[in-house]
C-alpha positions in Angstrom: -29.3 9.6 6.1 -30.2 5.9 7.2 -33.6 4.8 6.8 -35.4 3.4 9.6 -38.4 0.8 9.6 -40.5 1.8 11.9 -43.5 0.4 11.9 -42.2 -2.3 13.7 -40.2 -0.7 16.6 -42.3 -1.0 19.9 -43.8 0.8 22.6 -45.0 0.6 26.2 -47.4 -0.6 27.9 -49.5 0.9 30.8 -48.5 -0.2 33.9 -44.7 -1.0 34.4 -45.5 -3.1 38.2 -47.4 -5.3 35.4 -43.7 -6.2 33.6 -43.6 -9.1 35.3 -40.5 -11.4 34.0 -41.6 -14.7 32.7 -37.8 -16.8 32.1 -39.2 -20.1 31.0 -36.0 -22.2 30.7 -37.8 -25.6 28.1 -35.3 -27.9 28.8 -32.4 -27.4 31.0 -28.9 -26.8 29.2 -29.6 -28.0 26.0 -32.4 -25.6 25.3 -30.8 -23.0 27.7 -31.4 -20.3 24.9 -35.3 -20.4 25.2 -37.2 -18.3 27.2 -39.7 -15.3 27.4 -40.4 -12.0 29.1 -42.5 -9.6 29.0 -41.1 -6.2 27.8 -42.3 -2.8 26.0 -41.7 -2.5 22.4 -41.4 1.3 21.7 -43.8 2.3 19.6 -46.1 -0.9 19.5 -46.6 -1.6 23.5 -46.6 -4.2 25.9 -45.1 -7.5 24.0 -44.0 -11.2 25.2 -40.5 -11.4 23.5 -39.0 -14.8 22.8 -35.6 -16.1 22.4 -35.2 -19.0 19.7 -32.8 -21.3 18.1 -32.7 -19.1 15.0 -34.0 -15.2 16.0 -36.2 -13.4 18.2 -40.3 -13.3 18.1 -42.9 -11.5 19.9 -46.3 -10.9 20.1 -49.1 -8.4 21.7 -49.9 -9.2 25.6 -53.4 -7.3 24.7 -54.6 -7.4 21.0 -55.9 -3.9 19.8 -59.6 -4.1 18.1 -58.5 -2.2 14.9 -54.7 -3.9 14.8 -56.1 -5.3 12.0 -57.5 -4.0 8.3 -60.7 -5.7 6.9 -61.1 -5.6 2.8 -64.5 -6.5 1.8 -65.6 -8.3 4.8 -61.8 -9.9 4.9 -59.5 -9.7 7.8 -55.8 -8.5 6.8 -52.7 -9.8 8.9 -51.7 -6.5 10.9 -48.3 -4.8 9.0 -46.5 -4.7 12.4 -43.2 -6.7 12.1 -43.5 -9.3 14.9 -39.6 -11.3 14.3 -36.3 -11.0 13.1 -33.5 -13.7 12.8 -30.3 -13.5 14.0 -28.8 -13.6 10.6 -30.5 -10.3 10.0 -29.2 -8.9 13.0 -25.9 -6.6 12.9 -25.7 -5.5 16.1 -27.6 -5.2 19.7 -26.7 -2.3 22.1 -28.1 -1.2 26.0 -30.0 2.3 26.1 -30.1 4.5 29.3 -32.6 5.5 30.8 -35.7 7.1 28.1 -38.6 8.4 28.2 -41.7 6.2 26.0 -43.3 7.1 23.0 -47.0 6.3 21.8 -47.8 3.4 19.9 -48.3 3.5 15.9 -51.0 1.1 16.3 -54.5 2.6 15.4 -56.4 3.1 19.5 -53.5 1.6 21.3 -53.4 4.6 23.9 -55.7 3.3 26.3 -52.8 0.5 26.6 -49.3 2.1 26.9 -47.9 4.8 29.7 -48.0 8.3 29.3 -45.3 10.6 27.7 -43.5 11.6 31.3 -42.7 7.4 32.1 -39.2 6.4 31.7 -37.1 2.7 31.5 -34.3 0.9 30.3 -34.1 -0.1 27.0 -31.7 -1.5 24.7 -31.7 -1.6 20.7 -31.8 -4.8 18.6 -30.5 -3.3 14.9 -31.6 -5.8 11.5 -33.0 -5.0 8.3 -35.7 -5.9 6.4 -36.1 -6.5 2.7 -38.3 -3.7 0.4 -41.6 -5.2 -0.5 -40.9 -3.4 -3.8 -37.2 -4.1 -4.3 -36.0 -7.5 -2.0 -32.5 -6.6 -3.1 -33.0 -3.2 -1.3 -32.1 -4.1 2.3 -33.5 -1.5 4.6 -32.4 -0.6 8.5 -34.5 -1.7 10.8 -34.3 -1.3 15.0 -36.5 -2.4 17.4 -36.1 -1.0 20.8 -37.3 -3.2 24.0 -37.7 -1.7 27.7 -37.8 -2.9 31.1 -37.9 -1.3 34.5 -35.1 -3.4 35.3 -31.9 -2.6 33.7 -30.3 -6.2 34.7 -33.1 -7.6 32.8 -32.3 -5.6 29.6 -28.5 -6.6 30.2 -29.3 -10.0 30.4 -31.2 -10.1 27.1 -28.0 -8.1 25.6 -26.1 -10.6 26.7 -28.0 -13.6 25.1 -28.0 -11.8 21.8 -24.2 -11.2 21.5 -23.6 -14.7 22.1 -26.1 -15.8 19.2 -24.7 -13.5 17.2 -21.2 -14.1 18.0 -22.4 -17.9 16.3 -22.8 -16.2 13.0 -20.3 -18.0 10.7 -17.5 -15.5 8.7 -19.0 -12.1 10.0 -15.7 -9.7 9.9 -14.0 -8.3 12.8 -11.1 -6.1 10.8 -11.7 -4.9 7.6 -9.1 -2.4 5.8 -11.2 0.3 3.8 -9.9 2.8 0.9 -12.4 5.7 0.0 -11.8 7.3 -3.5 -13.0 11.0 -2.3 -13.7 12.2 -6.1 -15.6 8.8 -7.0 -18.8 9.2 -9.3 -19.9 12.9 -8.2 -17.4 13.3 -5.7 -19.6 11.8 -2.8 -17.1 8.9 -1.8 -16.6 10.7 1.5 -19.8 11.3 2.5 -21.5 7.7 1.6 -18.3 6.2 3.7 -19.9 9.0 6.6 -23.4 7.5 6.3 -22.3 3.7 6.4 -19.3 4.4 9.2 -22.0 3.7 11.7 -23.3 0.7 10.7 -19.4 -1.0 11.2 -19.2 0.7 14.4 -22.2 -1.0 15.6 -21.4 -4.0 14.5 -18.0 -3.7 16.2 -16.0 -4.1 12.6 -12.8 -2.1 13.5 -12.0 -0.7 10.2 -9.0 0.8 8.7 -9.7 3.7 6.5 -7.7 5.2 3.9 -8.8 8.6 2.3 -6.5 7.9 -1.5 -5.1 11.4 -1.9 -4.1 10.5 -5.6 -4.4 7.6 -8.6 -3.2 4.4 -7.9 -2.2 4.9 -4.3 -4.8 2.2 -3.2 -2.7 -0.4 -6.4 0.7 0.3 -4.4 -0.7 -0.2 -1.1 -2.5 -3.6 -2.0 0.6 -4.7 -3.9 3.3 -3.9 -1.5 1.3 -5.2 2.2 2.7 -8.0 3.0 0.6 -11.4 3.2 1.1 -12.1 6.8 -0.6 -8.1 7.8 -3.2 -8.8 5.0 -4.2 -11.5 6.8 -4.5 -9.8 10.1 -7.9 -7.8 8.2 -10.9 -10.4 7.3 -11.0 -8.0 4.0 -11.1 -4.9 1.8 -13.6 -2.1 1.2 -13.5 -0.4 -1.9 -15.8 3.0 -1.2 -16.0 3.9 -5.1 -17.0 2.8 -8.8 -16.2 -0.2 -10.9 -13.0 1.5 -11.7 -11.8 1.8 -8.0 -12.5 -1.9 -7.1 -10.7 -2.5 -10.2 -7.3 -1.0 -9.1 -7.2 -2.5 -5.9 -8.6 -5.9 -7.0 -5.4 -5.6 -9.4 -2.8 -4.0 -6.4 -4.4 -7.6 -4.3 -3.3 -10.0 -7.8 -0.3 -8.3 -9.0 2.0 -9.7 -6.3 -0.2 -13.2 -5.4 -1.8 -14.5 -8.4 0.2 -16.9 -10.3 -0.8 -19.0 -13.6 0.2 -19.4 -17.3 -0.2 -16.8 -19.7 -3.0 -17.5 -21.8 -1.7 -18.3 -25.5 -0.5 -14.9 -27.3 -2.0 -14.5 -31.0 1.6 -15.2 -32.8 1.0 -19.5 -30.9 -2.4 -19.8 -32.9 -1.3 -21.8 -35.6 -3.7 -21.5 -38.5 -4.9 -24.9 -39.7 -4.8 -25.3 -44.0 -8.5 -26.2 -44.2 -9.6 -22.5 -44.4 -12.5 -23.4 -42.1 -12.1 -21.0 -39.7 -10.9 -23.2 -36.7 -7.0 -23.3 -35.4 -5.2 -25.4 -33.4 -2.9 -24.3 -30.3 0.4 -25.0 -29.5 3.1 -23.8 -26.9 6.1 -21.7 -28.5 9.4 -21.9 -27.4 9.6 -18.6 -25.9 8.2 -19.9 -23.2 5.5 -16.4 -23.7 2.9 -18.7 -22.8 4.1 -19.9 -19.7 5.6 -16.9 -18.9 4.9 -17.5 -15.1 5.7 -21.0 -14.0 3.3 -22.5 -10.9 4.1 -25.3 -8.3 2.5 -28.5 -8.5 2.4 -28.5 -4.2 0.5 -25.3 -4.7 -3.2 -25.9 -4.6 -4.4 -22.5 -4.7 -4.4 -20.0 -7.8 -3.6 -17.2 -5.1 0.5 -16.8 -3.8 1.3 -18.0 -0.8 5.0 -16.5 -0.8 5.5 -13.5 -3.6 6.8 -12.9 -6.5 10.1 -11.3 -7.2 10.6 -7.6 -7.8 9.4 -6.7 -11.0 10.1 -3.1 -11.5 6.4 -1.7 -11.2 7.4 -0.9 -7.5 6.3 -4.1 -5.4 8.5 -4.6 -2.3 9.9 -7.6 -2.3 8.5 -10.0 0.6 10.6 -11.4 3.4 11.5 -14.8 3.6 9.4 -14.8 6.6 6.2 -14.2 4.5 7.2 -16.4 1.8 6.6 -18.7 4.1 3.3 -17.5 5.1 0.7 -19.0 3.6 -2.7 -16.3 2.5 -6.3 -17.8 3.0 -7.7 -16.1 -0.1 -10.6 -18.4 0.8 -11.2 -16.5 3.6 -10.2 -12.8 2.7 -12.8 -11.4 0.8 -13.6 -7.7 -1.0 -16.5 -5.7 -0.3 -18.0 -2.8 -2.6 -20.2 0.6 -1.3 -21.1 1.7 -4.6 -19.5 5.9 -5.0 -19.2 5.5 -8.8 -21.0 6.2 -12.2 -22.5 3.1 -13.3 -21.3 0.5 -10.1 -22.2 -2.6 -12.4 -20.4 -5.0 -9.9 -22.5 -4.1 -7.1 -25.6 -4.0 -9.0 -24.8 -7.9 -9.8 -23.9 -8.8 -6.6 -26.4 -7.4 -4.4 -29.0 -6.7 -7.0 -29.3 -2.4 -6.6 -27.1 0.4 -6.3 -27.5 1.0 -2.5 -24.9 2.1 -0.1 -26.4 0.5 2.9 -27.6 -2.4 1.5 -23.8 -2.9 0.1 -22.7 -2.1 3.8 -25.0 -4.5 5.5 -24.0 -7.6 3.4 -20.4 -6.6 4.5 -21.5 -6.8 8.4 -23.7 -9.6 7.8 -20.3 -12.0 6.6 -22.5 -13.2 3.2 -20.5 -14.7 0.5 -20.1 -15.2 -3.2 -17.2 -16.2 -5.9 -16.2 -13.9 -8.4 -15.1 -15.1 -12.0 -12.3 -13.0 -12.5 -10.3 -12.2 -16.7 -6.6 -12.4 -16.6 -5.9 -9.9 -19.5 -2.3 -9.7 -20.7 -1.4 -7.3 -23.5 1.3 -8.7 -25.7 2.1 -5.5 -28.0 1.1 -1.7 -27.2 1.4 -0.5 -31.0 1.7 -2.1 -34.2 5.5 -1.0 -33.9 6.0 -1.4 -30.4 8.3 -5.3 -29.2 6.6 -8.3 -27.1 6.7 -6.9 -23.5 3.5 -8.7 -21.6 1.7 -6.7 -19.5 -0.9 -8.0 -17.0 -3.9 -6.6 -16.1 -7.6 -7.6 -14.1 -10.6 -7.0 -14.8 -13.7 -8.6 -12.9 -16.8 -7.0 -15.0 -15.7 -5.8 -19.1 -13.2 -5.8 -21.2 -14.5 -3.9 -24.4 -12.8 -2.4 -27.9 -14.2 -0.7 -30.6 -17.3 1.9 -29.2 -16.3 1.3 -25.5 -13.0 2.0 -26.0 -13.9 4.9 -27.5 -16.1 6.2 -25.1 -13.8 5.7 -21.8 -11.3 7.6 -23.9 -13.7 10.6 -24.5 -15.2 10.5 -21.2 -11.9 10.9 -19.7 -12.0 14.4 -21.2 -14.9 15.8 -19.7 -14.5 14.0 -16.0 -15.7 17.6 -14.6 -19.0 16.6 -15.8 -19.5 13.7 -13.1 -21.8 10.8 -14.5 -23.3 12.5 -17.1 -19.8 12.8 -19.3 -20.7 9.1 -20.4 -24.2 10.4 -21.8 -22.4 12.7 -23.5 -19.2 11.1 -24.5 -21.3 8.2 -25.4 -23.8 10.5 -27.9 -20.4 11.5 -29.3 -19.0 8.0 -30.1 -22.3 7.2 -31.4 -22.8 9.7 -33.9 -19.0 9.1 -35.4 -20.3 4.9 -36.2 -16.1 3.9 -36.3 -15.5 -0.1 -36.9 -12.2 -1.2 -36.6 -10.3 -4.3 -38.7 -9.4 -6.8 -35.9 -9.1 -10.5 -35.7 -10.5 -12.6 -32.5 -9.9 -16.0 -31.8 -11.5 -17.8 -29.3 -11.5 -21.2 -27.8 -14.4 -23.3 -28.4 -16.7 -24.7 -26.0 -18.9 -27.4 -26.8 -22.7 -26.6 -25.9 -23.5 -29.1 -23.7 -20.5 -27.2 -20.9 -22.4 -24.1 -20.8 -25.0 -22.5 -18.7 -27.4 -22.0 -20.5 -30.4 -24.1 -21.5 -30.9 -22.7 -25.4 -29.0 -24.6 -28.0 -26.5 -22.8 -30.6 -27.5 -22.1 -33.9 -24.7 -22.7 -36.6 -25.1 -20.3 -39.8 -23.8 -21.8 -42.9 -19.9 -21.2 -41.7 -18.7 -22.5 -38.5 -16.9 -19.0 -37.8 -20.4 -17.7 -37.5 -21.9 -19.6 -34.3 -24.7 -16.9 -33.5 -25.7 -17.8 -30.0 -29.5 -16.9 -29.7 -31.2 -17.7 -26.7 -34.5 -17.3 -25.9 -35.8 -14.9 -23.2 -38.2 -17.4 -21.6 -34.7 -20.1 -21.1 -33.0 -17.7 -19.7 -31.0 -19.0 -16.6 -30.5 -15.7 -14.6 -28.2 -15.5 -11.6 -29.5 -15.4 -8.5 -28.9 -16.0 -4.4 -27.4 -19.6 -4.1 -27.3 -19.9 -7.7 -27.2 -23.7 -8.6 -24.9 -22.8 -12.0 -22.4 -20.9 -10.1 -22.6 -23.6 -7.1 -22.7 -26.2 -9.4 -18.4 -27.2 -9.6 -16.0 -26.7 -6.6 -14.9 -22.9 -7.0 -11.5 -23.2 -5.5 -9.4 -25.2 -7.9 -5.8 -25.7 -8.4 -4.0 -24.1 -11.1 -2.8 -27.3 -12.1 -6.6 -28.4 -12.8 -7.8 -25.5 -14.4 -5.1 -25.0 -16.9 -5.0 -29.0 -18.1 -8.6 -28.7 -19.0 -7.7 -25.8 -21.3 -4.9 -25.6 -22.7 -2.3 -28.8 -21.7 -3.8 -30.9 -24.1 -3.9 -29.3 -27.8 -5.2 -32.0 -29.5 -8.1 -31.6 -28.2 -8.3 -27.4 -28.1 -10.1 -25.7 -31.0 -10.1 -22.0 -31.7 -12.5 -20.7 -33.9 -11.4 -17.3 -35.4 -13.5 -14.3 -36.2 -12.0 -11.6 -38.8 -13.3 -8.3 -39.9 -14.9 -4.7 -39.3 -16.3 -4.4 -36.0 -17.8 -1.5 -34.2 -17.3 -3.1 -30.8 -15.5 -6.0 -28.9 -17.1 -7.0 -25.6 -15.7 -9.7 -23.0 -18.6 -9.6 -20.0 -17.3 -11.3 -16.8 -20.5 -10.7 -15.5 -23.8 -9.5 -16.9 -22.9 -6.3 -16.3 -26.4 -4.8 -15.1 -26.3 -0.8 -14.7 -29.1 1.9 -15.2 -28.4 2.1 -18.7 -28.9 -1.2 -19.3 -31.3 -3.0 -16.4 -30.6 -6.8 -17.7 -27.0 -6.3 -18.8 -25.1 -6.6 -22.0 -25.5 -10.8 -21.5 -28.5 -11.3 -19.0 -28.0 -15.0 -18.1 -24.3 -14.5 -17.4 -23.1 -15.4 -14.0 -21.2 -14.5 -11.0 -19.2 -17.7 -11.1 -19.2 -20.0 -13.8 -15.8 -19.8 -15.3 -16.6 -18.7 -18.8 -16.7 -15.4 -20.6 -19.3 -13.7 -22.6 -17.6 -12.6 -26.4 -19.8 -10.4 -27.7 -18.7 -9.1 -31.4 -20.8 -6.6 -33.2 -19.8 -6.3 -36.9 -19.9 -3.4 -38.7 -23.3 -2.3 -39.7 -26.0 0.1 -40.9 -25.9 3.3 -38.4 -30.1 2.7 -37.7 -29.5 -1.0 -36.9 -26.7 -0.4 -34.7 -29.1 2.2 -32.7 -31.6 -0.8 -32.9 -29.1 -2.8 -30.5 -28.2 -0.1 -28.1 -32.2 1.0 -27.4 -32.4 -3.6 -26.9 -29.8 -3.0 -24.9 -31.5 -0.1 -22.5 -34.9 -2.3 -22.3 -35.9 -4.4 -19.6 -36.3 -7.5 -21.2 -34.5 -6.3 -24.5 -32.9 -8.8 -27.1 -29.8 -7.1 -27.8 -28.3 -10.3 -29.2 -30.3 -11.5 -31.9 -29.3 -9.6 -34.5 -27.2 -10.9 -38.0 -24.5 -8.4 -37.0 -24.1 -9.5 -33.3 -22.2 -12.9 -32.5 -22.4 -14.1 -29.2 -19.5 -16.9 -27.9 -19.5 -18.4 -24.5 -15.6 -18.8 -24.2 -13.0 -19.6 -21.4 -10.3 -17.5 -23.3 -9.3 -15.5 -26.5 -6.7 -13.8 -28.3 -7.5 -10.1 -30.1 -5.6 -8.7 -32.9 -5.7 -4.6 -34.1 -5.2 -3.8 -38.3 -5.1 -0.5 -37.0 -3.4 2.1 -35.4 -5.3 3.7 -32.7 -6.8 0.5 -30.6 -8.2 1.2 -27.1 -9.7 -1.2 -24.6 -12.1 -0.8 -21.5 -11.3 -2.8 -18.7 -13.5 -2.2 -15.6 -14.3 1.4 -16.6 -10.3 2.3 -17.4 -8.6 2.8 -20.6 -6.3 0.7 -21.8 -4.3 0.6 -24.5 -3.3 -2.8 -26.4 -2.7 -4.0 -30.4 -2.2 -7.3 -29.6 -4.4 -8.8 -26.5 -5.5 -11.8 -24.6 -7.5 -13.3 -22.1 -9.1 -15.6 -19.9 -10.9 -16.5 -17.2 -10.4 -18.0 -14.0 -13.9 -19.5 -11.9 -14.3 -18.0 -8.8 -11.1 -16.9 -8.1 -11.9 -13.6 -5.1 -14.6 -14.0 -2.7 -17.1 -10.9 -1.9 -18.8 -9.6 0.8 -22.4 -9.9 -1.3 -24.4 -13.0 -1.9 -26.3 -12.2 -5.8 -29.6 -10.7 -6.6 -32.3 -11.7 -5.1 -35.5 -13.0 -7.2 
């Protein structure tokens, strides 16, 4: 069900030949927007409403004597909601004819018309921010009358054409549902969101998927120029869902280098730990060539057919060039742990999810290019690219997608259980990670890094209080030009070995993590990395070696604290990167990318800054 402010919504007043209509036009057709009348606001009474520049304001003809609260001898402001902007504003529609309702003000009756008096109305639909959560946006309406319906048209009329103003609000979105999402309930949250698109008048496309992967093919096989007819994609499901079509959407447009396999590390003979780079002649690496004309990481034409059932595009959209710029993805959180949407918007809300997809808001998304180079130990080199936009974790997460998947029945709950399971087992894996280093001074954060005694052990430790978390307009995210050619962002990493060091990191580990993002979920409130960001083009290596069973349940309750400081233990390293390469001693070796298993001996990775767009724009503080 949508929840309604409504201790702001309006009421009537108590003598309708009193409406009188006061258009004050300030100054001629510049400030043509301006003017008053004097309306009922349904369950408040007889108000003066205002048109500005920037929203709509109103205020009492007749102040009540107890519209106000007193506290020790000390007036409080009344709690009625006297404005709105137009940027809160999703939609204005024109009632019939109704009948009026009392006021929620304390002794307003004297002031408003009686039960049996009817006018025109129409609805101005907003939100407003929780006083207890502001991420949690909440539906707010606030219905106007008049005697007169032309006078209630007219005020229609000059808030469709403010809103029509509002920069990169969507018109067409295309929308896939994932019916058996979290606890099944994909169907129904998409039923109780529907109507906040249809009053925004966002036509939307809507595809129930009937089984796994439809929503990939669909993505992957549309061609550019019909994409582009839609301002976007809904994903109505989990972190997992989002994943499938964010990968359907890169599959057939996204084109860059590989990032370096583990076989081009070249270890250096100083037995320091650090390696040096260099481009093989298999041309692995650069498996997928880019144009220099090109200046955007995303297609404009396609890619060939490549045998995982992509059409292959006409000549005809070849040539049309895709505005990934514009297109963006949206979220309405259906799943089990929705981490994405808890980073982007700040909670786990259906309607506040659908309200920042009306409302046009923005943000850039890092995104991991993750390309597994060998299946098995015995398996040949056959590359295979995946996405993922939140995790990519071995060792313990691995191992918990891969028992969860057996108890999917149990809804939500089977990673409780699956993850009790894991826990109790305490398996480290022999691996080897390399990762590229970054100097201090090019990351986010304002804490140093703390060398131990051997450079492979740079233990990042920063402290809570220097903690740079990401929020709305985020000045780290904000801080370079997101949309960069592929030309620029690969020279700066990889074109120029001389001056690219990878520091290697061999040994038992009970888990491999890669956050995107921070990763914030119910189980863990701040994230695995709390100061990682939405877009600042690095990724977050967390190792954890292998250690004492009690310790490793030290970091796991850090991890579930508000405020927690999972990282700053001996056995936990924590590497600001912009790529690495993975290597299993083993023979069972299982990754987690976005909440999906997937299997991989020989793996890399990195990460590309801001390379989607989505309908969200970050937590707010």
């Amino acid at each position: 069900m949508e929840r309604i402010i409504d201790d702001g919504i309006a009421v009537k007043g108590e003598n309708p030949a009193a409406l009188a209509v006061a258009d004050a036009e300030v100054d001629g057709k510049a400030q043509s927007s301006s003017l008053s009348s004097t309306l009922f606001l349904d369950h408040v009474g007889q108000v003066i409403l205002t048109f500005n520049a920037d929203g709509l304001s109103w205020s009492l003809v007749q102040s009540f004597n107890n519209d106000e609260s007193s506290c020790l001898g000390i007036k409080l402001a009344p709690k009625v909601v006297t404005e709105i902007k137009f940027s809160d504003v999703y939609a204005v529609e024109l009632i019939d004819y109704g009948l009026v309702h009392e006021s929620n003000l304390p002794n307003a009756g004297k002031f408003l018309v009686g039960h049996d008096n009817e006018m025109y109305w129409f609805k101005v639909h907003g939100f407003q921010r929780s006083k207890s959560q502001p991420s949690l946006w909440v539906l707010a309406q606030f219905t106007f009358g008049h005697n007169d319906p032309q006078m209630c048209q007219m005020w229609v009329n000059r808030i469709n054409a403010s809103l029509n103003l509002e920069m990169g609000r969507p018109r067409n979105i295309l929308v896939f549902v994932h019916p058996r999402s979290g606890i099944g309930s994909g169907c129904r949250i998409w039923e109780t969101v529907a109507p906040i698109f249809s009053r925004a008048k966002v036509k939307t496309k809507v595809t129930v998927t009937q089984r796994a992967g439809q929503a990939f093919h669909v993505m992957a096989s549309t061609l550019n120029q019909e994409l582009y007819s839609y301002d976007g994609v809904v994903a109505v499901g989990g972190d997992g869902f989002f994943n499938e079509i964010l990968n359907g959407f890169l599959s057939s447009r996204h084109k860059a280098p590989y990032p370096p396999s583990p076989t081009d590390i070249i270890h250096s003979a100083d037995g320091n730990g650090s390696s040096l780079i260099h481009h093989g002649s298999s041309g692995t690496v650069a498996a997928t060539s880019y144009q220099k004309e090109d200046e955007s990481p995303l297609l404009s034409s396609t890619m060939q057919q490549n045998g995982s059932g992509f059409a292959n595009f006409t000549d005809q959209d070849r040539d049309f060039r895709f505005s990934e710029e514009q297109f963006r993805f949206g979220i309405i959180p259906a799943g089990s742990t929705d981490a994405i949407v808890m980073c982007t918007t700040g909670t786990r809300d259906p309607i506040t999810s659908a309200l920042h997809i009306v409302l046009g808001k923005r943000v850039c998304l890092d995104v991991a290019q993750v390309v597994r180079w060998k299946t098995t130990s015995a398996s040949k080199l056959d590359p295979c690219v995946r996405y993922a936009a939140s995790f990519a974790g071995y060792g313990f997460y691995g191992d918990v997608i891969t028992e969860s998947e057996k108890y999917r029945w149990m809804g939500p709950k089977r990673y409780d259980y699956a993850g009790t399971k894991v826990f109790l087992r305490h398996r480290s894996y022999e691996a080897e990670v390399a990762y590229l280093e970054v100097k201090s001074g090019e990351t986010n954060s304002t804490s140093g890094r703390a060398h131990a005694s051997s450079s492979i052990q740079a233990l990042w430790t920063p402290n809570k209080s220097e903690r740079v978390v990401c929020r709305v307009n985020c000045a780290i995210c904000n801080d370079k030009p997101i949309h960069v050619s592929m030309e620029d962002s690969q020279a700066t990493t990889y074109s120029r070995p001389e001056e690219t060091r990878w520091l290697r990191s061999k040994g038992r580990f009970l888990s491999i993590g890669a956050a995107v993002i921070s990763c914030r979920n119910e189980r863990a409130p701040d994230g695995l990395v709390a100061d990682a960001h939405l877009s600042d083009g690095f990724l977050n290596l967390i190792l954890i070696k292998d250690c004492p069973h009690a310790l490793y349940l030290w970091h796991l309750t850090q991890l579930a604290r508000r405020g927690g400081t999972p990282l700053n233990f001996k056995f936990v390293e924590h590497h600001k990167t912009t790529a690495f390469v993975f290597t299993s001693f083993g023979t069972e070796s299982v990754w987690n990318l976005d909440g999906e298993p997937f299997q991989a001996h020989q793996l890399s990775a990195q990460v590309f800054r801001g390379l989607v767009s989505l309908f969200a724009s970050g937590p707010e503080v």
